[in-house]
C-alpha positions in Angstrom: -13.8 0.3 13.1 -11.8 -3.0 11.7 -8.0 -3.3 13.9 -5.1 -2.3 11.0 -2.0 -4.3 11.0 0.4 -2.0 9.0 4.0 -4.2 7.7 6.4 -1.4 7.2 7.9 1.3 9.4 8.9 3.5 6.1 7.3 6.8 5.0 4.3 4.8 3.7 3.8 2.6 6.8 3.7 6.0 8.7 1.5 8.0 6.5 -1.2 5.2 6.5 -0.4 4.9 10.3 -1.7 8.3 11.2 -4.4 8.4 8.6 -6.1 5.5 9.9 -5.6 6.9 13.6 -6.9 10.3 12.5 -10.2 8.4 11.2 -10.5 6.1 14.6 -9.2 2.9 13.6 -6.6 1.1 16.0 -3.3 1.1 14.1 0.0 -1.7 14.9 3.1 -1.0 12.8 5.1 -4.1 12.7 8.7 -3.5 11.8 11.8 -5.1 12.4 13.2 -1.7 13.8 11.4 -0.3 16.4 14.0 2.3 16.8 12.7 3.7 13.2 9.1 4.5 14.8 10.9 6.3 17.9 10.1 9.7 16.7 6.6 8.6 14.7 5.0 7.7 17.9 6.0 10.7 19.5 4.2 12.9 17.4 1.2 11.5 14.8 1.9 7.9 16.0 1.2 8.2 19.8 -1.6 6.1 19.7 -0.2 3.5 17.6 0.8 0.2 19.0 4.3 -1.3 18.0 5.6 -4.5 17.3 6.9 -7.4 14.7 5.3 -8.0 11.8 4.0 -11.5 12.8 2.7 -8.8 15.8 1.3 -6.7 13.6 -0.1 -9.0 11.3 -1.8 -11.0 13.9 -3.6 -8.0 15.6 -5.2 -6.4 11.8 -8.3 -7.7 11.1 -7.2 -5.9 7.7 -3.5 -5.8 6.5 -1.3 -3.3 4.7 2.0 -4.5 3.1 4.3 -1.1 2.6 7.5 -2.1 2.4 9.8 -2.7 -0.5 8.9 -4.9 -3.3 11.8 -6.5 -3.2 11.3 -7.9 0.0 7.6 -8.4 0.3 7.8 -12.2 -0.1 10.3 -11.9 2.8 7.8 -10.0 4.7 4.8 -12.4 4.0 7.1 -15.0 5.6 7.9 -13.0 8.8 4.3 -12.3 8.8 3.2 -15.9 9.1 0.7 -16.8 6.4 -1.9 -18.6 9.0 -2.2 -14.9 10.8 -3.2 -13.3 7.1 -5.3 -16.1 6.2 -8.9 -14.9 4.8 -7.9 -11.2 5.2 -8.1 -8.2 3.3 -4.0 -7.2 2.3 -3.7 -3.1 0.6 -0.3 -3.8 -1.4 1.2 -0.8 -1.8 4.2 -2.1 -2.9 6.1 -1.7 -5.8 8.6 -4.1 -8.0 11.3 -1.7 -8.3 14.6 -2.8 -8.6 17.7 -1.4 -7.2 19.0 0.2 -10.8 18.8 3.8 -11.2 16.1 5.6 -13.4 16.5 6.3 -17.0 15.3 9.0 -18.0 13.0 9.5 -14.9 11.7 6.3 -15.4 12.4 3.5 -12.5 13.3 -0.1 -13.7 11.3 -2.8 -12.5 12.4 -6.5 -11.5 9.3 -8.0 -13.0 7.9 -8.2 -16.5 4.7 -6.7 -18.2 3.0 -10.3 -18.0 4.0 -10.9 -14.0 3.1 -8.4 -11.5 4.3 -8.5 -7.8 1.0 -8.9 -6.8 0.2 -12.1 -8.4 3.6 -13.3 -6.7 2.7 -12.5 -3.5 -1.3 -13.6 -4.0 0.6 -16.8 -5.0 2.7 -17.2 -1.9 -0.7 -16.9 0.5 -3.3 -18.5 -1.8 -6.1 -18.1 1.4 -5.1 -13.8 1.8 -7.0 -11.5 -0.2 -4.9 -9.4 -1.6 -5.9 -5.5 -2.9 -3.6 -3.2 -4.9 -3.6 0.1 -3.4 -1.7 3.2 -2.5 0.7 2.5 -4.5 0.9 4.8 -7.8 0.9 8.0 -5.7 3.5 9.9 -3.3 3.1 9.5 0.5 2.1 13.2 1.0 -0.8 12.6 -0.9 -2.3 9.3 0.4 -4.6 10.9 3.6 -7.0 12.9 2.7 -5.4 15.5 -0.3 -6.4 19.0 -1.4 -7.4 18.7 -5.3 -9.3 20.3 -7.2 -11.7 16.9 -6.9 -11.1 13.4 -5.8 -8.1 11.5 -7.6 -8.5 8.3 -8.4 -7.3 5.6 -6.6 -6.9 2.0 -9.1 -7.4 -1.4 -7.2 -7.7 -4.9 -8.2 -7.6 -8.1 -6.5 -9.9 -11.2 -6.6 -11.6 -10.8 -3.7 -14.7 -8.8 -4.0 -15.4 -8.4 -0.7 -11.7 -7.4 0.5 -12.1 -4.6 -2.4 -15.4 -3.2 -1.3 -13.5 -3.2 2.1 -10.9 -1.3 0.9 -12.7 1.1 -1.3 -14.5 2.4 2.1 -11.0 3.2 3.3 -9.9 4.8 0.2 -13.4 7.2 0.5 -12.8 7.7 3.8 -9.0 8.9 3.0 -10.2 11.2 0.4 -10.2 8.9 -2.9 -12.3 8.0 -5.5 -11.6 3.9 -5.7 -11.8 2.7 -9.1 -11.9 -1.4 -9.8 -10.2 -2.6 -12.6 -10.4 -7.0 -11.9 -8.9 -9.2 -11.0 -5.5 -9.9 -9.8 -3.9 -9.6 -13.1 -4.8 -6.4 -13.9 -2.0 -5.4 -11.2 0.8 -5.8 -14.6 -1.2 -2.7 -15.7 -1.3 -0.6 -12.1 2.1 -1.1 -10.5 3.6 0.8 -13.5 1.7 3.5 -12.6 3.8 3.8 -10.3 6.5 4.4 -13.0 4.3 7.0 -14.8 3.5 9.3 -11.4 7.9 9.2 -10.6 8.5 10.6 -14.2 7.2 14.0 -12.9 8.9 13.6 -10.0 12.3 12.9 -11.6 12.1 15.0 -14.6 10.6 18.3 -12.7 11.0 17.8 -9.3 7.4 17.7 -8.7 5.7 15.1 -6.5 2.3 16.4 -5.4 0.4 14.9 -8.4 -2.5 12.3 -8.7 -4.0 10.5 -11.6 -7.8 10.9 -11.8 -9.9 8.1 -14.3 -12.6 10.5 -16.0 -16.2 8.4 -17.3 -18.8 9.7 -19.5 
């Protein structure tokens, strides 16, 4: 099992934490509060190690950005790109701004023709950034109870780093389904948008999107 470097110390961060521990991986959380994890690591995060995210992102031999959109770049920085350099990135972040929902649906500080993603796979040309995790709620990432597998929608220019990835999404319970390259991230971080309308609207947040072939 491949070392995971998580970025985050948010519900997100956590709830990938412990499902890659559950599943044997070695998990660090890099965060700039270890205060935040006090009470993670006392329960499902016991076994995970703890540190910054240059820490964090140093130890992963694969990488998963959960924290705010707004500072990913930030993040990336504090990372230091040499210690991401040739490996697989989950983004599971989003580009919402700070403006409330309309409506149930969340405003976003980028446009339909520039997603996040491309930002950040701009800012560390030699990472290999996946979209991932992002278009669902935390409760449901590890391992859910559905009726049959939800789909989980990736992209990124790497195909190796997205094979990589779609083993972990398998292994969590997820049907990964590959929609390009790097661009096609304008079309799944508003997914994102979509799943929160429920959520908003009817105060339901257990849902999942599932892509059905013929």
């Amino acid at each position: 099992m491949k070392k995971i470097g998580i970025i985050g110390s948010g519900i997100v961060a956590q709830t990938l934490g412990a499902g890659f521990l559950k599943h044997g991986y070695q998990v660090m959380l890099g965060t700039r509060d270890a205060s935040k994890l006090a009470e993670w690591q006392n329960g499902p995060g016991a076994n995970a190690l703890v540190g910054s995210f240059a820490d964090a992102a140093s130890f992963g031999e694969i990488i998963v950005l959960a924290v705010k959109g707004s500072v990913a770049k930030n993040a990336l920085n504090l990372m230091g790109h040499d210690n991401i350099s040739n490996k697989t990135v989950i983004d599971a972040s989003n580009p919402i701004s700070d403006a409330p929902p309309t409506n149930g649906v969340l405003k976003f500080f980028t446009t339909l023709d520039r997603s996040l993603m491309e930002e950040l796979q701009e800012t560390v040309p030699s990472a290999n950034f996946v979209k991932a995790f992002n278009s669902v709620g935390s409760g449901s990432m590890v391992n859910p109870s559905y009726e049959s597998k939800p789909t989980m929608f990736i992209c990124g220019n790497n195909e190796n780093a997205k094979k990589e990835v779609s083993i972990i999404i398998d292994t969590f319970g997820w049907e990964a389904s590959d929609f390009g390259m790097v661009e096609s991230a304008r079309a799944i971080e508003p997914l994102c948008m979509l799943w929160c309308i429920i959520g908003f609207t009817n105060n339901q947040w257990s849902h999942a999107f599932k892509l059905l072939k013929r």
